[in-house]
Kinemage of the C-alpha trace (Angstrom):
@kinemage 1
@onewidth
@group {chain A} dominant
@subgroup {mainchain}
@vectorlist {calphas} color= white
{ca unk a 1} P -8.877 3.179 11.262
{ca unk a 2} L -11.913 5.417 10.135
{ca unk a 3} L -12.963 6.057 6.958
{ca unk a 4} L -11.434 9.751 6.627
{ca unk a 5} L -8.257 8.611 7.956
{ca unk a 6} L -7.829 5.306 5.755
{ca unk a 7} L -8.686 7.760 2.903
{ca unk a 8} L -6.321 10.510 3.584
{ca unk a 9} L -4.184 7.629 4.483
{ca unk a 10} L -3.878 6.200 0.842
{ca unk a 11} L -4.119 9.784 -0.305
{ca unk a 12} L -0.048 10.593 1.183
{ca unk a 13} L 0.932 7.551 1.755
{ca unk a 14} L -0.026 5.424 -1.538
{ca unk a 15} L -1.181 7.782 -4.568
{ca unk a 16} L 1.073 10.964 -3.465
{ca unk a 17} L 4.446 8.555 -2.778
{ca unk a 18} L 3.980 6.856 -5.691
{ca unk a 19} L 3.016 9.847 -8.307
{ca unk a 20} L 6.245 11.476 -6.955
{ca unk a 21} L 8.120 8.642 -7.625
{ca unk a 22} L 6.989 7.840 -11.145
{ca unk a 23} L 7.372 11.339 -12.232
{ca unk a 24} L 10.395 11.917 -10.907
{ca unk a 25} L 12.052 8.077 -12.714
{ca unk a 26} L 9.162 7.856 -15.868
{ca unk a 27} L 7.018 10.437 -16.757
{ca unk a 28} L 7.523 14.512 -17.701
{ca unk a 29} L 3.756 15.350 -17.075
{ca unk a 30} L 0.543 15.074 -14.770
{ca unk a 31} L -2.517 13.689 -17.022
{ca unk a 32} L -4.877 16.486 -18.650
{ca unk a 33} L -7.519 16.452 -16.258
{ca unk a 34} L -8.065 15.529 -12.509
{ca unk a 35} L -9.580 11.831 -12.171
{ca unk a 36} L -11.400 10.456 -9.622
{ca unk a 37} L -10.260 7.653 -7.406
{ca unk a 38} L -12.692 5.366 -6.319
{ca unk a 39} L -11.413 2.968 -3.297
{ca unk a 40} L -13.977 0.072 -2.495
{ca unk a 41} L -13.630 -1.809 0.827
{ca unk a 42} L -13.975 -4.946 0.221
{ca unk a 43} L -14.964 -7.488 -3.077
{ca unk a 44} L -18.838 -7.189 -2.779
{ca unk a 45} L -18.527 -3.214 -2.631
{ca unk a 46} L -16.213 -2.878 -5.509
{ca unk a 47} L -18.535 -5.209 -7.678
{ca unk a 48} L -21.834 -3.815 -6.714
{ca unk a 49} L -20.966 -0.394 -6.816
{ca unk a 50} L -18.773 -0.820 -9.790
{ca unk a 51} L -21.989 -2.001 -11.948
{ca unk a 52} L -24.379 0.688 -10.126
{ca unk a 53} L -22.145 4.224 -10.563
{ca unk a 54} L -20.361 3.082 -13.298
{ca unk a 55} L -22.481 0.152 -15.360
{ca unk a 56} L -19.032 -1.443 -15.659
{ca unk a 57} L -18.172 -4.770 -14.687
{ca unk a 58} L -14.986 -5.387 -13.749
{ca unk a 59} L -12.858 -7.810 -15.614
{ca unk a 60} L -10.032 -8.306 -12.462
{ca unk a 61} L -10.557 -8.658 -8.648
{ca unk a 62} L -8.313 -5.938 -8.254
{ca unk a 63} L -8.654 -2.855 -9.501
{ca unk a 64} L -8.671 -1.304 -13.061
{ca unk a 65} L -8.422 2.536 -14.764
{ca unk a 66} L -11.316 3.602 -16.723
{ca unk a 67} L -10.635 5.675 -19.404
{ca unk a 68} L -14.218 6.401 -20.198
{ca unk a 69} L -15.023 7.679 -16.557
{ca unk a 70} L -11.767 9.312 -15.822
{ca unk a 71} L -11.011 7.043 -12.917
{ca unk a 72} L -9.292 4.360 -11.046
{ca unk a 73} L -11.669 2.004 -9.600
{ca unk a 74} L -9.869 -0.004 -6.901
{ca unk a 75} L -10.659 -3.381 -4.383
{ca unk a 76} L -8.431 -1.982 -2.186
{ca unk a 77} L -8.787 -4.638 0.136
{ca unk a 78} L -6.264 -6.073 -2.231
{ca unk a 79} L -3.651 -4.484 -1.061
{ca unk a 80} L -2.039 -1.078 -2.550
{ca unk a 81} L 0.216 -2.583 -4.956
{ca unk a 82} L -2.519 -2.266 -7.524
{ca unk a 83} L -3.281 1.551 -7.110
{ca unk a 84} L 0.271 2.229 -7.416
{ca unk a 85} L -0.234 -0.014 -10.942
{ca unk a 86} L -3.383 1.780 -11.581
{ca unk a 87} L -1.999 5.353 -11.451
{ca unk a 88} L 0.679 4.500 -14.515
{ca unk a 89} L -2.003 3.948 -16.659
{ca unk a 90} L -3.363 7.478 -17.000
{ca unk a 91} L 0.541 9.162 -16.865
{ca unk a 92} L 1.160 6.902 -19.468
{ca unk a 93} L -0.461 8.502 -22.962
């Protein structure tokens, strides 16, 4: 699958189904602002570029939300069990 597709991909099938879902069971509102989501391909992407755009290190092989940059910053190689995690965190106040 290319990139645009694996990205539009996550975008219905992953962040959309699961936003729906949690809104609809668990929460009344969308967070304040837009955030970014920031899918890595593989381990040595999401650490590298996780220290260079973000000068973070991350503190799980997974995935975590940064409050600070307004983000989720994924490993998505990991599977999308952990963006669907992720995306409580900022519907969550």
């Amino acid at each position: 699958m290319n990139r645009p597709t694996a990205v539009k991909s996550h975008a219905t099938y992953t962040v959309k189904w699961a936003v729906d879902r949690l809104k609809k069971d668990y929460f009344d509102k969308d967070p304040e602002e837009i955030l970014d989501i920031w899918l890595f391909r593989s381990a040595d992407s999401y650490n590298r570029y996780t220290r260079e755009i973000f000068n973070d290190t991350p503190t799980t092989p997974f995935g975590y939300f940064s409050y600070e940059h307004r983000a989720l910053i994924m490993n998505i190689a990991t599977g999308g069990g952990t963006l669907v995690h992720e995306i409580v965190h900022p519907l969550h106040p």
